[in-house]
mmCIF file of the N, C-alpha and C atoms, coordinates in Angstrom:
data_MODEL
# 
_entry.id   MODEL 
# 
loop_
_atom_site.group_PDB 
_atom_site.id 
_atom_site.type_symbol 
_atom_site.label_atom_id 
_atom_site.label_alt_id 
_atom_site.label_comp_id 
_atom_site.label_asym_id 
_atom_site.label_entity_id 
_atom_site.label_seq_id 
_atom_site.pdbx_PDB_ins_code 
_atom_site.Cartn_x 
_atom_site.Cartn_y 
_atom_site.Cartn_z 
_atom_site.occupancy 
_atom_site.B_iso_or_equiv 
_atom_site.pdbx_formal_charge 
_atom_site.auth_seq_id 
_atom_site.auth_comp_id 
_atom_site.auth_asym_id 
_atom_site.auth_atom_id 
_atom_site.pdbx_PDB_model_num 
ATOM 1   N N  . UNK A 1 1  ? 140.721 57.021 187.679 1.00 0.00 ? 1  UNK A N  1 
ATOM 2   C CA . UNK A 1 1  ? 140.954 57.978 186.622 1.00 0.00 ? 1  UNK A CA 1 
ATOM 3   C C  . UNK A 1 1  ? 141.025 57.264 185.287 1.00 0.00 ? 1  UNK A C  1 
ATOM 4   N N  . UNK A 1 2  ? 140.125 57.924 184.500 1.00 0.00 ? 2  UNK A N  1 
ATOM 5   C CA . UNK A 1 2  ? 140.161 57.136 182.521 1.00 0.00 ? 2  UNK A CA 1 
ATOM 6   C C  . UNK A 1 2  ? 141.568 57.330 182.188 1.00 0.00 ? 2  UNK A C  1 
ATOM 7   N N  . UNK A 1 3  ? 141.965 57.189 181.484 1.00 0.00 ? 3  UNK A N  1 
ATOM 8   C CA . UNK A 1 3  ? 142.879 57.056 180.546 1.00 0.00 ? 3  UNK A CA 1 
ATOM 9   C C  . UNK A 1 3  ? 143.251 57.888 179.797 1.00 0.00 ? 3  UNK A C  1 
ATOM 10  N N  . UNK A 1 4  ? 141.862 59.006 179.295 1.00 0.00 ? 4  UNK A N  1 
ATOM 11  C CA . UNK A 1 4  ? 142.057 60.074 178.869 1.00 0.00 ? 4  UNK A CA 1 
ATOM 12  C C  . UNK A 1 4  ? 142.492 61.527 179.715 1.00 0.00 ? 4  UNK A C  1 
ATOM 13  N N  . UNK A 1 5  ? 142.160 61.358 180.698 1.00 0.00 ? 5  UNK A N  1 
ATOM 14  C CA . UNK A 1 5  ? 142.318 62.084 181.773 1.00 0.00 ? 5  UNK A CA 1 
ATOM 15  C C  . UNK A 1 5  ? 143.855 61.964 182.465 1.00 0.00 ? 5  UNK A C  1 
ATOM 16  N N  . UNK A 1 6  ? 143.927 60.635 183.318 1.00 0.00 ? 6  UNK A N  1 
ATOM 17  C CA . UNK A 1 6  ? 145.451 60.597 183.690 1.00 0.00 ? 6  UNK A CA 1 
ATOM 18  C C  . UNK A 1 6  ? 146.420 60.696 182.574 1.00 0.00 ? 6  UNK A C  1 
ATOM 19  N N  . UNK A 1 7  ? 146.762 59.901 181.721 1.00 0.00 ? 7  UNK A N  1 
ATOM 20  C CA . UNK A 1 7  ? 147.453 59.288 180.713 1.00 0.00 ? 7  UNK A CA 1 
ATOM 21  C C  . UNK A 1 7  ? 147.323 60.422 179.468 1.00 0.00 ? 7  UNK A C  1 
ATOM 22  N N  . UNK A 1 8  ? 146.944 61.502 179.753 1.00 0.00 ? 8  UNK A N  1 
ATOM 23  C CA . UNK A 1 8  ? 146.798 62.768 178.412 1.00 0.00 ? 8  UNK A CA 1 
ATOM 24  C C  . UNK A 1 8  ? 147.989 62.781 177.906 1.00 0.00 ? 8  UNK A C  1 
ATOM 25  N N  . UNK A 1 9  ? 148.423 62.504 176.844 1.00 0.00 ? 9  UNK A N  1 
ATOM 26  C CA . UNK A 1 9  ? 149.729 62.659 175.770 1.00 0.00 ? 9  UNK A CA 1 
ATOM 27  C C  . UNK A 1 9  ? 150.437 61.745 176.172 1.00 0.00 ? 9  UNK A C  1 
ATOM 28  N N  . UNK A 1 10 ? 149.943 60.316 176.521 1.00 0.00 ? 10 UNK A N  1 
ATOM 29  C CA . UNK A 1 10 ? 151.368 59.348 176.844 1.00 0.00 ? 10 UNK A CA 1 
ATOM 30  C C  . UNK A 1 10 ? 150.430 58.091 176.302 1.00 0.00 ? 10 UNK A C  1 
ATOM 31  N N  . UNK A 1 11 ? 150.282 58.279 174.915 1.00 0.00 ? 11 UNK A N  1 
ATOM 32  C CA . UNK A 1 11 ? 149.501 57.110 174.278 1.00 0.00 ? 11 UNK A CA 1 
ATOM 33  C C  . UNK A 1 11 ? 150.467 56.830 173.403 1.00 0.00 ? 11 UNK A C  1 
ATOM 34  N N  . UNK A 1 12 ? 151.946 57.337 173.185 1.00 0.00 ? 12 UNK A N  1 
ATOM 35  C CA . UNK A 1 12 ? 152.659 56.366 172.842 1.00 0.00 ? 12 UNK A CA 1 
ATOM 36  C C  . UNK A 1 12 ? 153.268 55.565 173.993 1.00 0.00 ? 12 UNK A C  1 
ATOM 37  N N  . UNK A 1 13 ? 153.628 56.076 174.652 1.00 0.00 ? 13 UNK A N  1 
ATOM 38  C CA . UNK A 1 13 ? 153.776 55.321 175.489 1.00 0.00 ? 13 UNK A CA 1 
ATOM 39  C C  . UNK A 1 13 ? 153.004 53.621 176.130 1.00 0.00 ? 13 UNK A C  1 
ATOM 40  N N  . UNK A 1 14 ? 152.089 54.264 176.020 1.00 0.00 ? 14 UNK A N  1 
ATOM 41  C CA . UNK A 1 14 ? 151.263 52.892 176.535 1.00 0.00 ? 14 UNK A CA 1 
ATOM 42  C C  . UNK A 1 14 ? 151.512 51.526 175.278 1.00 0.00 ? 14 UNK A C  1 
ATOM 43  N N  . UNK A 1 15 ? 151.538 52.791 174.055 1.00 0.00 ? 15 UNK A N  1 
ATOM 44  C CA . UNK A 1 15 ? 151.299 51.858 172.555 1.00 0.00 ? 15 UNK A CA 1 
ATOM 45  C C  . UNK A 1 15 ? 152.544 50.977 172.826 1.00 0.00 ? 15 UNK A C  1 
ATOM 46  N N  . UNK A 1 16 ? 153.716 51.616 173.255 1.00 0.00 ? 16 UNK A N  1 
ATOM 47  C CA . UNK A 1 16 ? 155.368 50.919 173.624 1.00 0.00 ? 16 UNK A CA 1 
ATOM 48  C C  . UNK A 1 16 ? 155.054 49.724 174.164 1.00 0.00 ? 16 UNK A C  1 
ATOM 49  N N  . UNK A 1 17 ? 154.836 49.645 175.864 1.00 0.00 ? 17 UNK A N  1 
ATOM 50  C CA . UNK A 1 17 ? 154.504 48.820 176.291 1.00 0.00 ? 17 UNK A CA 1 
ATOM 51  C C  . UNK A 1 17 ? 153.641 48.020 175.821 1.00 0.00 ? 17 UNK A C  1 
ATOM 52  N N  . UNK A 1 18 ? 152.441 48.073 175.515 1.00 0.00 ? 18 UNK A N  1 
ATOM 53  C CA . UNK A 1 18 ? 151.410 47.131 174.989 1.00 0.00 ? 18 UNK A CA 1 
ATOM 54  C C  . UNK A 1 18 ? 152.165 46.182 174.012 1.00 0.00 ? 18 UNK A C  1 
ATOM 55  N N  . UNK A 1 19 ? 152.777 46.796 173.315 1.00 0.00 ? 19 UNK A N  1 
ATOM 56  C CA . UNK A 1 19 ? 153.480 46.011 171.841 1.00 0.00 ? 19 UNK A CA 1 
ATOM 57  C C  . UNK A 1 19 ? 154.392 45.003 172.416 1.00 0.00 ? 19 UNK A C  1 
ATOM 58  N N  . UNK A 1 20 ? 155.191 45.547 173.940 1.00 0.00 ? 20 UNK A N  1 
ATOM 59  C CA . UNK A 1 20 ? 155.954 44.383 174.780 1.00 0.00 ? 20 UNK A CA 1 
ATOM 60  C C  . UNK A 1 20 ? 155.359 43.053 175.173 1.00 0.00 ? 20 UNK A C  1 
ATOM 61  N N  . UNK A 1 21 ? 153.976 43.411 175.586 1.00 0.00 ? 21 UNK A N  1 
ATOM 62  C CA . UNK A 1 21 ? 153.013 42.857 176.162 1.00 0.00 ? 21 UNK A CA 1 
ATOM 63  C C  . UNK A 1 21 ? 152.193 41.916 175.159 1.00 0.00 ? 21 UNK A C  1 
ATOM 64  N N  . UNK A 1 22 ? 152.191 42.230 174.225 1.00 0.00 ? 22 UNK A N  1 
ATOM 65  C CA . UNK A 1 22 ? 151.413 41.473 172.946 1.00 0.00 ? 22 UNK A CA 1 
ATOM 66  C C  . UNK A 1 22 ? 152.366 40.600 172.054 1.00 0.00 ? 22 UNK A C  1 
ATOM 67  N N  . UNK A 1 23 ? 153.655 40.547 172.558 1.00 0.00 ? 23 UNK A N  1 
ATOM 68  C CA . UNK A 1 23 ? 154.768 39.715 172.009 1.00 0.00 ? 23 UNK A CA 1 
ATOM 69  C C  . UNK A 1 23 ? 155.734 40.132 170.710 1.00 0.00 ? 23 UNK A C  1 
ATOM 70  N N  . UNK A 1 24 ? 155.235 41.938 170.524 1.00 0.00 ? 24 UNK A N  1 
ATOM 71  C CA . UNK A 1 24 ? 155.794 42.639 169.858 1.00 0.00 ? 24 UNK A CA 1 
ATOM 72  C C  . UNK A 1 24 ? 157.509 43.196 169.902 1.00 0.00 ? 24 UNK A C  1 
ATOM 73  N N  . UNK A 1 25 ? 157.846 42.955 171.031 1.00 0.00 ? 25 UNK A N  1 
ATOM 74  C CA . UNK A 1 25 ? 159.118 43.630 171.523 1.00 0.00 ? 25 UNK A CA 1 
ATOM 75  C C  . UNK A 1 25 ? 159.783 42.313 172.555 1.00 0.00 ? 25 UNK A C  1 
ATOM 76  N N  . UNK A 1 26 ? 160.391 43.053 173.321 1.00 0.00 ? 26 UNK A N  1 
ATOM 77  C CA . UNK A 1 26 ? 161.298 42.043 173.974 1.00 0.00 ? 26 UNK A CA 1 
ATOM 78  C C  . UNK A 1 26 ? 160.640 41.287 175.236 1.00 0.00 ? 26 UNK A C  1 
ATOM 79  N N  . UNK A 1 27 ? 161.405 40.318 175.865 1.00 0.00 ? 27 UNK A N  1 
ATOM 80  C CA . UNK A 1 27 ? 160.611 39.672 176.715 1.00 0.00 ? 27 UNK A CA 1 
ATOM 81  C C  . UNK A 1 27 ? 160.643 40.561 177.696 1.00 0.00 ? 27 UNK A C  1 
ATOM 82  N N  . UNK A 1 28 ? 161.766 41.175 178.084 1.00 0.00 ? 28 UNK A N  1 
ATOM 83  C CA . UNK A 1 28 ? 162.351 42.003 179.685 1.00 0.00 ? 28 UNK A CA 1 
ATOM 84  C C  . UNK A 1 28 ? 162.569 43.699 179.171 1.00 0.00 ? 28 UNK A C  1 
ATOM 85  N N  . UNK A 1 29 ? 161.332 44.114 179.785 1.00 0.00 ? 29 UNK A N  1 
ATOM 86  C CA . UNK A 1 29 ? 161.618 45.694 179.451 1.00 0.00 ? 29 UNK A CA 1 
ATOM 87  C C  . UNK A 1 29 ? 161.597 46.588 180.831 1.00 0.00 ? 29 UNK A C  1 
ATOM 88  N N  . UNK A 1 30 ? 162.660 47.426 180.803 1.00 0.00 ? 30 UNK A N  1 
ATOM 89  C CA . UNK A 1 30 ? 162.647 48.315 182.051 1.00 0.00 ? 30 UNK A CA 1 
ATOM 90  C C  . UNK A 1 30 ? 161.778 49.707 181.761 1.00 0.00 ? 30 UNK A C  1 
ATOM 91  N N  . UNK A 1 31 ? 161.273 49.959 182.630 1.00 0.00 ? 31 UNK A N  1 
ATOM 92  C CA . UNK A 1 31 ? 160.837 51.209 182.616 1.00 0.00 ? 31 UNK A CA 1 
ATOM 93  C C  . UNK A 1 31 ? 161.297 52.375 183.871 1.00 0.00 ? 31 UNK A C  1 
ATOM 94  N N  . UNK A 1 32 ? 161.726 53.460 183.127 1.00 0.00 ? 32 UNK A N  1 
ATOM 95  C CA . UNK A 1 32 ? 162.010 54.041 184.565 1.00 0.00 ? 32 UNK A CA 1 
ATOM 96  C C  . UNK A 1 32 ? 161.862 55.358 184.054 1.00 0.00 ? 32 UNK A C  1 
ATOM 97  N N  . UNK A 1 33 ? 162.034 56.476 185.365 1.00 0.00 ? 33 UNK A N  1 
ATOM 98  C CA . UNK A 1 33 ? 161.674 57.955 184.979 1.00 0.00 ? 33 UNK A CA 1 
ATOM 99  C C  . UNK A 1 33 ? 161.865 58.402 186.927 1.00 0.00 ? 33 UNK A C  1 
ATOM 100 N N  . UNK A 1 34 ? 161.858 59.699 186.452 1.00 0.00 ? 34 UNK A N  1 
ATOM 101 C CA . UNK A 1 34 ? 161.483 60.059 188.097 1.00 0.00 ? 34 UNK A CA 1 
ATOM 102 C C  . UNK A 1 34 ? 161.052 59.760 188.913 1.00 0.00 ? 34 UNK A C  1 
ATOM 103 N N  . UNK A 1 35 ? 161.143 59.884 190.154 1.00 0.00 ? 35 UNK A N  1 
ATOM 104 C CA . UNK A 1 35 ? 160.407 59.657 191.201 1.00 0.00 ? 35 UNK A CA 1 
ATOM 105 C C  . UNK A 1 35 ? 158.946 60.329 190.823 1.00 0.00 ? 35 UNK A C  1 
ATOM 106 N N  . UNK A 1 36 ? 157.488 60.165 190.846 1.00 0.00 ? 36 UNK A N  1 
ATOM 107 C CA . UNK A 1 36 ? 156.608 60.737 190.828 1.00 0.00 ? 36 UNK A CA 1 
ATOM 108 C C  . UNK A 1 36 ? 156.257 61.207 189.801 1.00 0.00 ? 36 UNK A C  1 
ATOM 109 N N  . UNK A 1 37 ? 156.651 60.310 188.071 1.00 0.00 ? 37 UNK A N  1 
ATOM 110 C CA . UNK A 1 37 ? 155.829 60.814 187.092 1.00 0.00 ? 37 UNK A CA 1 
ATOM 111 C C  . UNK A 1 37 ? 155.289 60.080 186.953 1.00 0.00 ? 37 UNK A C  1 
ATOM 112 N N  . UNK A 1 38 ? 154.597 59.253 187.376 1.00 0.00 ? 38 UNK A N  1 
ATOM 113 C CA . UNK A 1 38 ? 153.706 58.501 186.903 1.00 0.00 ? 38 UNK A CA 1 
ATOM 114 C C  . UNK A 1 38 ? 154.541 56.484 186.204 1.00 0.00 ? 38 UNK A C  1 
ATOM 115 N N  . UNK A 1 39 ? 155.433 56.629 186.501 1.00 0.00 ? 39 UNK A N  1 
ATOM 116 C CA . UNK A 1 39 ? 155.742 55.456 185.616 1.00 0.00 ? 39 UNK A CA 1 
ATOM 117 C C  . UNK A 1 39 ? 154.997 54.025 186.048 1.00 0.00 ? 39 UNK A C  1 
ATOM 118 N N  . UNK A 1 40 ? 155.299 54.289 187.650 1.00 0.00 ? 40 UNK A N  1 
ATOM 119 C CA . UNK A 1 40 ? 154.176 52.854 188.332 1.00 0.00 ? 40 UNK A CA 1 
ATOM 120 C C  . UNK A 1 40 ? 153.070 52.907 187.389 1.00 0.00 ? 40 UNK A C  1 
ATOM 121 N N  . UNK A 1 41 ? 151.988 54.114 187.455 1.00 0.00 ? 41 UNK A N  1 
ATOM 122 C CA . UNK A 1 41 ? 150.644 54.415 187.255 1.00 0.00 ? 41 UNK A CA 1 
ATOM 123 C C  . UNK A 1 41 ? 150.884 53.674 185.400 1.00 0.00 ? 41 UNK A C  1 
ATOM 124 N N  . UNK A 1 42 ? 151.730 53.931 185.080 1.00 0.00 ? 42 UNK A N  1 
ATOM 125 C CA . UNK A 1 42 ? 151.831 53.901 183.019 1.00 0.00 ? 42 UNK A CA 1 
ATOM 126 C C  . UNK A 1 42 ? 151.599 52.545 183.394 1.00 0.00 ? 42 UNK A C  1 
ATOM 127 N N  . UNK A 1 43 ? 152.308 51.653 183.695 1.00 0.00 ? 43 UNK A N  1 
ATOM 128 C CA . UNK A 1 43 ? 152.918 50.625 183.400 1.00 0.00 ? 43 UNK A CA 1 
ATOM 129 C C  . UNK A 1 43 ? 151.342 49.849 184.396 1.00 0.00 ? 43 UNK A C  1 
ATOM 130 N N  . UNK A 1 44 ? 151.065 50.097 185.159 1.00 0.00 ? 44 UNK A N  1 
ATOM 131 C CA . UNK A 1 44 ? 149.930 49.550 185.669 1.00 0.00 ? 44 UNK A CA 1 
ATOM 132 C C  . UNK A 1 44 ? 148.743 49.900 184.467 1.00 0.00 ? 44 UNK A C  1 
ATOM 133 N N  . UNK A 1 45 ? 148.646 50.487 183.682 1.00 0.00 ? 45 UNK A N  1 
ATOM 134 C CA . UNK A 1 45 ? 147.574 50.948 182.749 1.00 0.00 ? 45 UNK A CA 1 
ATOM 135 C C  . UNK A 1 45 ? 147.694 49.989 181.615 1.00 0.00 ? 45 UNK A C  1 
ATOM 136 N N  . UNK A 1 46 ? 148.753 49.926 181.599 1.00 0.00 ? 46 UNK A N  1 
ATOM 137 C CA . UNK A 1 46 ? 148.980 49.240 180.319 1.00 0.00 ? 46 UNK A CA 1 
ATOM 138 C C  . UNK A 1 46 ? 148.622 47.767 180.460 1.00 0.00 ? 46 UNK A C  1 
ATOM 139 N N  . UNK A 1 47 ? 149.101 47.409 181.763 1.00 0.00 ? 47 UNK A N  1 
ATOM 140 C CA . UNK A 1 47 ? 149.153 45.770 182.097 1.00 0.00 ? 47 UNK A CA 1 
ATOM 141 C C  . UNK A 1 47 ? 147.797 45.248 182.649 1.00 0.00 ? 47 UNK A C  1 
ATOM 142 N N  . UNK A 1 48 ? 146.817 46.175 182.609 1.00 0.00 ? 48 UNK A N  1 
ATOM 143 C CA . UNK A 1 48 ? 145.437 46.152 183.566 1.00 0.00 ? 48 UNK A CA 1 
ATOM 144 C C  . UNK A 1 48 ? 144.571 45.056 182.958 1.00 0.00 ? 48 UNK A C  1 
ATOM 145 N N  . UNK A 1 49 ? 144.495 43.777 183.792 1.00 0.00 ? 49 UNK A N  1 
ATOM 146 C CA . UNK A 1 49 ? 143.449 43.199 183.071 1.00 0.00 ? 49 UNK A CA 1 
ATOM 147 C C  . UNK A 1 49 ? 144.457 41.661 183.016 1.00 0.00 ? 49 UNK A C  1 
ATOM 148 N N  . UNK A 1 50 ? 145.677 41.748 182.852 1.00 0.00 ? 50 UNK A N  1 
ATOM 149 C CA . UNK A 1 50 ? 146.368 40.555 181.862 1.00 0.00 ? 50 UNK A CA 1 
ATOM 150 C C  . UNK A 1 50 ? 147.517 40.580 183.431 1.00 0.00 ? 50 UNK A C  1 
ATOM 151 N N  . UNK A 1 51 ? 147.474 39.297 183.081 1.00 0.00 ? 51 UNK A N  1 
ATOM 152 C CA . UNK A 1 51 ? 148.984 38.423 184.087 1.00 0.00 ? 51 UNK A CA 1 
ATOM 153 C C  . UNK A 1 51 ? 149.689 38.692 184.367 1.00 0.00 ? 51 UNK A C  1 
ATOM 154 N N  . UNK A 1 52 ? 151.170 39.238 184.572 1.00 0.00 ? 52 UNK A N  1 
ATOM 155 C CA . UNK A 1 52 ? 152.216 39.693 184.439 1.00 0.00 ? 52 UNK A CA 1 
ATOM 156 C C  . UNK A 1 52 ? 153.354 39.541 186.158 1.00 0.00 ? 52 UNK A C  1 
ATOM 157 N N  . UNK A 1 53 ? 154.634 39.708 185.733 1.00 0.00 ? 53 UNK A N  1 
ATOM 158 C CA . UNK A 1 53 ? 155.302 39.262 187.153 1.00 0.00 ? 53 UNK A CA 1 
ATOM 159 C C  . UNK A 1 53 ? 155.837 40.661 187.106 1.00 0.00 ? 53 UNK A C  1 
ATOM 160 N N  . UNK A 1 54 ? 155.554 41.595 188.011 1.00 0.00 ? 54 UNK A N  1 
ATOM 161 C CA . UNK A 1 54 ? 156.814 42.970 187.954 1.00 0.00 ? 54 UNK A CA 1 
ATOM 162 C C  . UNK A 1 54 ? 157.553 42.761 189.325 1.00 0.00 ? 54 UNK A C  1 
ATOM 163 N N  . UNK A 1 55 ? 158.469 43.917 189.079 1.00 0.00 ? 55 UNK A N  1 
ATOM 164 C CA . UNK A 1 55 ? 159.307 44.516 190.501 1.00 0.00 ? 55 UNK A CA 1 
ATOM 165 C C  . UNK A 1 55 ? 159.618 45.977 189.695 1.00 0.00 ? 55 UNK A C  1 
ATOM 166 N N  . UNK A 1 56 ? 159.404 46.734 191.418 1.00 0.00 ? 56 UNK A N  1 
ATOM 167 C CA . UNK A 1 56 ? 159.641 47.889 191.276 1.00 0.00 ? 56 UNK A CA 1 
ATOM 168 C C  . UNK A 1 56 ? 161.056 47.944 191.664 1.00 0.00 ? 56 UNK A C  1 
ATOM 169 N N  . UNK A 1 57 ? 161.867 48.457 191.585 1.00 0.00 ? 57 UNK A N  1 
ATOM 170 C CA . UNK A 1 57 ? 163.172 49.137 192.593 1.00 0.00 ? 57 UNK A CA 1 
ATOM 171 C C  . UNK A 1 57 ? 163.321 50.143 193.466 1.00 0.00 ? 57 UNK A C  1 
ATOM 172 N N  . UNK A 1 58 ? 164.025 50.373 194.142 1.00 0.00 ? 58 UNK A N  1 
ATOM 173 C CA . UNK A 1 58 ? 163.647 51.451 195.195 1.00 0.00 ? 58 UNK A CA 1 
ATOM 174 C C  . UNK A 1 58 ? 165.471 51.513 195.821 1.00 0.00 ? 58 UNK A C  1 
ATOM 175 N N  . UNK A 1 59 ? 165.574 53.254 195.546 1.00 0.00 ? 59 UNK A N  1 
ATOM 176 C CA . UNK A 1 59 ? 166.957 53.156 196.038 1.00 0.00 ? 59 UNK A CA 1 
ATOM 177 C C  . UNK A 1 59 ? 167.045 52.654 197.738 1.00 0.00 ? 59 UNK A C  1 
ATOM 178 N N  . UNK A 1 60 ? 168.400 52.153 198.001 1.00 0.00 ? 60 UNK A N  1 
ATOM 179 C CA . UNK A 1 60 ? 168.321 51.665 199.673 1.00 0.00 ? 60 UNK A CA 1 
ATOM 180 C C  . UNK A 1 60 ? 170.368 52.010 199.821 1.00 0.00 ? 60 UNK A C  1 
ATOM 181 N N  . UNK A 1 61 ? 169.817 52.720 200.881 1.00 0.00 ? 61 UNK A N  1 
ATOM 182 C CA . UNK A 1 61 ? 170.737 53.765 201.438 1.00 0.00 ? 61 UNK A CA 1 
ATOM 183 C C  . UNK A 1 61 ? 171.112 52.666 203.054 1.00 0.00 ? 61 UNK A C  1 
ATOM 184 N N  . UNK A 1 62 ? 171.994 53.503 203.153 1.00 0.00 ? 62 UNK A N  1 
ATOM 185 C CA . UNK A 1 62 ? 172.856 52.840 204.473 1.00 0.00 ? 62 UNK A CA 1 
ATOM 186 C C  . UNK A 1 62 ? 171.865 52.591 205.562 1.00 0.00 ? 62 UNK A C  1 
ATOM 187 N N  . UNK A 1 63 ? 170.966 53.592 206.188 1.00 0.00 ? 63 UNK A N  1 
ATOM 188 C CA . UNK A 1 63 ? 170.414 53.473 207.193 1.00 0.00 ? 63 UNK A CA 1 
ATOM 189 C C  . UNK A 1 63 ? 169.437 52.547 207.134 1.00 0.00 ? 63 UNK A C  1 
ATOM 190 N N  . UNK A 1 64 ? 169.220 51.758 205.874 1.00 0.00 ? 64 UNK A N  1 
ATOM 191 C CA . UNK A 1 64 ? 168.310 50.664 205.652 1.00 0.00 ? 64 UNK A CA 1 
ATOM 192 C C  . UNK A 1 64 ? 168.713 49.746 206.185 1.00 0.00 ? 64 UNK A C  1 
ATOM 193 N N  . UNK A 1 65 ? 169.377 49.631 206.171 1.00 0.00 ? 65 UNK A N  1 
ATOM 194 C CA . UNK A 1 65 ? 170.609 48.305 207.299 1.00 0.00 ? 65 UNK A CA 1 
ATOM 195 C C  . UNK A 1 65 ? 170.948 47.962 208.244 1.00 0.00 ? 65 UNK A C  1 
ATOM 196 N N  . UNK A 1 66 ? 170.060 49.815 208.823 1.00 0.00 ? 66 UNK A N  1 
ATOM 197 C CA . UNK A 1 66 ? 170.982 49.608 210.328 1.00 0.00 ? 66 UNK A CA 1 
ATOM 198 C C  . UNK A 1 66 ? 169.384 48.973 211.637 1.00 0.00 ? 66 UNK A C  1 
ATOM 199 N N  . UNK A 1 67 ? 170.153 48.245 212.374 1.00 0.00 ? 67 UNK A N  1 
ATOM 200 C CA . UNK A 1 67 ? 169.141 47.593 213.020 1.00 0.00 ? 67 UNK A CA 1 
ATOM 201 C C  . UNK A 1 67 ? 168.945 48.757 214.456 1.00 0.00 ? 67 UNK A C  1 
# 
């Protein structure tokens, strides 16, 4: 999916990140939002092409534990 298509009205957004990414902003930026708006997908758009170390988070509940 282009950019214009997925990403419709979240070109500030990307502009945010990019500016992180181009040495505009801070070294360590979180991004977060709902489950299922897209934030993986943003943040993969933005970083497409160039180096980068991420981690996602993921809540972990009791039964994650249990053997």
């Amino acid at each position: 999916m282009g950019q214009d298509t997925f990403f419709l009205g979240r070109q500030e957004e990307l502009s945010q990140i990019s500016g992180v990414i181009d040495g505009r902003g801070p070294a360590l930026t979180v991004v977060r939002g709902r489950e299922g708006v897209g934030t993986t997908a943003l943040v993969g758009q933005a970083l497409a092409g160039r180096a980068y170390v991420g981690y996602v988070a993921a809540e972990i509940t009791d039964a994650d534990h249990r053997t």
